[in-house]
N, C-alpha and C positions, 0 to 999 in steps of 0.2 A: 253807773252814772256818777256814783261819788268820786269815784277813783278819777275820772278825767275830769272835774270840779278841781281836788285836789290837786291835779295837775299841773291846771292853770292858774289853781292858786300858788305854785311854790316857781312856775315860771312868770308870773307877773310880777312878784316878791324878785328873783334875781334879776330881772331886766331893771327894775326900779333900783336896784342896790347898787348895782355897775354904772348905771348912767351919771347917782348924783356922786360915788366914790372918784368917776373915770375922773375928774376936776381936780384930785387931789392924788391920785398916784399916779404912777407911767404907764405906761401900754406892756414893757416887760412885766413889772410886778402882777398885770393882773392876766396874764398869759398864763407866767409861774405859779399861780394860786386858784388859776381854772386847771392845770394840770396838775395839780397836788391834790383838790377838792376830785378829780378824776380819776386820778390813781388810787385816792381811798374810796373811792364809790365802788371802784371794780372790784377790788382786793375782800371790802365787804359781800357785796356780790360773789364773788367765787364762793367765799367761806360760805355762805346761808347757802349757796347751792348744793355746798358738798356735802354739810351737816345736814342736809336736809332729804338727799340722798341715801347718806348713812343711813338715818333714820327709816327711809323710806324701805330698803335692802335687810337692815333689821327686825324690822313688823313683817316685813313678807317671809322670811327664813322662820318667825316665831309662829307662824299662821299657818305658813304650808307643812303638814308631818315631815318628818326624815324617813323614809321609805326603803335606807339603802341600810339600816344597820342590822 
């Protein structure tokens, strides 16, 4: 239940940010700066996915014996 509080905390923060900024830049600027804030969300995202992977394939290999030597 926190997690979807925080949610709607960080999407009622952006809607309120765009609406009083939309006054004062243009519609490209704030396309190119939802797609830049985008591309680093994902890029983050991939990374914690993969590190976290690694780490996950690491604990299993240290856990499970080697059987084959």
């Amino acid at each position: 239940e926190g997690a979807f509080a925080q949610l709607k905390l960080w999407q009622s923060v952006s809607i309120a940010v765009v609406f009083f900024i939309s006054t004062s830049i243009s519609l490209q600027t704030m396309v190119v700066t939802m797609l830049v804030a985008l591309c680093i969300s994902l890029a983050a995202f991939l990374f914690l996915t993969l590190k976290f992977m690694s780490l996950k394939f690491a604990l299993i290999s240290y856990m499970v014996p080697n059987v084959h030597k």
